[in-house]
RODO-2510 file (C-alpha; in nm, 4 decimals, decimal comma):
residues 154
     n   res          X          Y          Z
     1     x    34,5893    18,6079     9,4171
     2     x    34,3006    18,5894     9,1518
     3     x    34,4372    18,2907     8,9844
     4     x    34,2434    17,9507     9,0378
     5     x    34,4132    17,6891     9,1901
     6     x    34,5195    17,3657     9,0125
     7     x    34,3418    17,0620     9,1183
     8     x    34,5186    16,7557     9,1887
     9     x    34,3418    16,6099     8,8225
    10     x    34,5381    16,8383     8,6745
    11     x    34,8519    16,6463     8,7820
    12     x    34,6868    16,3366     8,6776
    13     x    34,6609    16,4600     8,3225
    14     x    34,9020    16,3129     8,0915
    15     x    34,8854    16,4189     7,7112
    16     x    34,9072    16,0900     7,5149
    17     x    34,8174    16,2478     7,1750
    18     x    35,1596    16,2057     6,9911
    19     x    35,1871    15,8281     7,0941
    20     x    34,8249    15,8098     7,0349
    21     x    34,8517    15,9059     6,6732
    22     x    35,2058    15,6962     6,6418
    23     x    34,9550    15,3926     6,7151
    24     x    34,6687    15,4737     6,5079
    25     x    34,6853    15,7770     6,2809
    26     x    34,5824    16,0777     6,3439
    27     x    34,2805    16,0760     6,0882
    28     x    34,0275    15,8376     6,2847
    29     x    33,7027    15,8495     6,3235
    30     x    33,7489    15,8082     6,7004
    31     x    33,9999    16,0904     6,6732
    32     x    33,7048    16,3679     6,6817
    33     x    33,5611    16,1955     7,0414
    34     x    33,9309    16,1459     7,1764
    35     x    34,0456    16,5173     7,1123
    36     x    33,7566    16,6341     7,3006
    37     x    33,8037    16,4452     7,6486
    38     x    34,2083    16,5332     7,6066
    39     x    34,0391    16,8841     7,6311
    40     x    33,8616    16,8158     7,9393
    41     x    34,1139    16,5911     8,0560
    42     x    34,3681    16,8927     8,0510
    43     x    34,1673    17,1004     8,2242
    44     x    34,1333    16,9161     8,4755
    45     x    33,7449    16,7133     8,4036
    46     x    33,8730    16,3935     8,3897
    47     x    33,5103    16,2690     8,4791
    48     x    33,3808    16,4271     8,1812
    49     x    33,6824    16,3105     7,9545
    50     x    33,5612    15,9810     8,1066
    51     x    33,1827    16,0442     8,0230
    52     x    33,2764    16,1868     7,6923
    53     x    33,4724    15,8742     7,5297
    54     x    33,1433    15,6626     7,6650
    55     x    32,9389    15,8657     7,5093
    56     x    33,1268    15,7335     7,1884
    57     x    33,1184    15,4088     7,2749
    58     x    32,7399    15,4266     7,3139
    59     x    32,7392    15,5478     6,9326
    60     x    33,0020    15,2985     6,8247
    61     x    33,0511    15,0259     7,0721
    62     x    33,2666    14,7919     6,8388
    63     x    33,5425    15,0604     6,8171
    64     x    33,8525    14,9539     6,9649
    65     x    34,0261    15,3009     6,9483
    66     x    33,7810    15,4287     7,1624
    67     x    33,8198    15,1791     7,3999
    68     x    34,1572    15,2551     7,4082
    69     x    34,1132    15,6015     7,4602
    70     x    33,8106    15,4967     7,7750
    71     x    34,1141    15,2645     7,9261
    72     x    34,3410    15,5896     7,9141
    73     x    34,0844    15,8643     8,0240
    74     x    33,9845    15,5698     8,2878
    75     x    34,3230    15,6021     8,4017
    76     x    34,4052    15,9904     8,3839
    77     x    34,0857    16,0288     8,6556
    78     x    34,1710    15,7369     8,8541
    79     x    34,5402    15,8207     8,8489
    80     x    34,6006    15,4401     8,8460
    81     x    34,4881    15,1402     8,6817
    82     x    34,1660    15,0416     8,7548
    83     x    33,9544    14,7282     8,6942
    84     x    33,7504    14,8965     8,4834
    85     x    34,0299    15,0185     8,2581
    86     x    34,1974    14,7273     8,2270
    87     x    33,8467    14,5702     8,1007
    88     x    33,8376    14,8851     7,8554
    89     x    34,2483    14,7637     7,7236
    90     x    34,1342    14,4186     7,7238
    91     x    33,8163    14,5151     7,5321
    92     x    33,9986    14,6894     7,2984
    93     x    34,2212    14,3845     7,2347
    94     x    33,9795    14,1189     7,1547
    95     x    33,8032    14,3698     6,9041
    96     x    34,1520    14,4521     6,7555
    97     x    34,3592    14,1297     6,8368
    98     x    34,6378    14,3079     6,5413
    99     x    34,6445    14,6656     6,6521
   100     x    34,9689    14,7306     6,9142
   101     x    34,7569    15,0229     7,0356
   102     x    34,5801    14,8538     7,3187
   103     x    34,8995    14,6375     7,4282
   104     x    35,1068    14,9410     7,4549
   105     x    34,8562    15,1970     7,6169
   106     x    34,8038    14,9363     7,8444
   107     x    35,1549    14,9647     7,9044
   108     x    35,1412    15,3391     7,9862
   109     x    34,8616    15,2735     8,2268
   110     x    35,1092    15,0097     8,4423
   111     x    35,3555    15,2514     8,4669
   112     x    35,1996    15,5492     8,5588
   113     x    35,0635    15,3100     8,8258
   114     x    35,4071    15,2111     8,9586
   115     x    35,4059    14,8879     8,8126
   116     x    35,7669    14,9335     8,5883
   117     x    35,8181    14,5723     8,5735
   118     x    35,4752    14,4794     8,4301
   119     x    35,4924    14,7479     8,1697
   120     x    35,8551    14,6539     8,0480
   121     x    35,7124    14,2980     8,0142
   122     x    35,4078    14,4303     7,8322
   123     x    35,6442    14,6489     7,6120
   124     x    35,8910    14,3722     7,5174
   125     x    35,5735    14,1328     7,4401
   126     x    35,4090    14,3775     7,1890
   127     x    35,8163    14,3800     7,0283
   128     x    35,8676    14,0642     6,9891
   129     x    35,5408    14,0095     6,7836
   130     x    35,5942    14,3776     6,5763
   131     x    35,6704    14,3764     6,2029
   132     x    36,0191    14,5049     6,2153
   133     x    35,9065    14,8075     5,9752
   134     x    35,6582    14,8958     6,1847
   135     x    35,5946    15,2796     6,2442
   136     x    35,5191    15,2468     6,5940
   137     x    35,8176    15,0227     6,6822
   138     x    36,0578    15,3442     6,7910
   139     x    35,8319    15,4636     7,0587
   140     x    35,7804    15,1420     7,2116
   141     x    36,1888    15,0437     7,1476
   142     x    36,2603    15,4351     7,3438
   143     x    36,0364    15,3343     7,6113
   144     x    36,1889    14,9636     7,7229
   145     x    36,5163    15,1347     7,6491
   146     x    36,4281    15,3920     7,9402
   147     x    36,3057    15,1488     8,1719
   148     x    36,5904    14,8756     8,1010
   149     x    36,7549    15,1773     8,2513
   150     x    36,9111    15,1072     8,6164
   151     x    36,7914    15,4774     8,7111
   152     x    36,4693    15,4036     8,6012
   153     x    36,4083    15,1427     8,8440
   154     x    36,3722    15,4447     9,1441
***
């Protein structure tokens, strides 16, 4: 009876902490900034989460991990990818043309807006260019495993 309702940013929400640290590290200087909005984020303030990682950006505007983390917050309140993430991935990219961070959360972001077959492309892309000893390489091999899947296409 008393308890508050959960709003439909709740649902929205999804924790990307784990990959994000897979991807790169866990010790950041963007990592401060990024724990924050995943705060707000799952609570439900996706706006602030949004305003939050800006606010970053405004302080360090050449740092591709938090324009990674702007691409996914941008997509946690939108729900879907919007032009404005995918300039915040694409950002991210040019200032880190090396790092498989903004390829692959970029990834995440198709998929979660329904767009399997452009994320398994994405996916197999950012394999086919990764060191084989790469750290990262697992998550991303798990997740075109998944969607290679012919359940995972419904």
């Amino acid at each position: 009876g008393g308890s508050p309702a959960k709003g439909a940013a709740d649902a929205r929400h999804l924790p990307l902490a784990k990959a994000r640290h897979a991807m790169l590290g866990q010790f950041t200087s963007s990592e401060r900034w990024l724990i924050i909005a995943d705060s707000y984020a799952s609570r439900g303030k996706t706006e602030d989460a949004v305003g939050l990682v800006q606010s970053g950006l405004r302080a360090h505007p050449d740092d591709y991990v938090l324009w990674v983390g702007l691409g996914n917050a941008m997509v946690d309140h939108a729900g879907v990818m919007t032009p404005a993430a995918e300039f915040a991935f694409a950002r991210a990219a040019k200032l880190a043309p090396w790092a498989p961070a903004p390829k692959f959360f970029r990834g995440v972001a198709l998929l979660r807006s329904g767009e399997r077959e452009a994320a398994l492309a994405e996916w197999k892309e950012l394999l086919a260019a990764a060191p084989a000893q790469a750290g990262w390489r697992p998550l991303v091999e798990d997740g075109v495993a998944v969607l290679e899947r012919p359940q995972a296409a419904s």
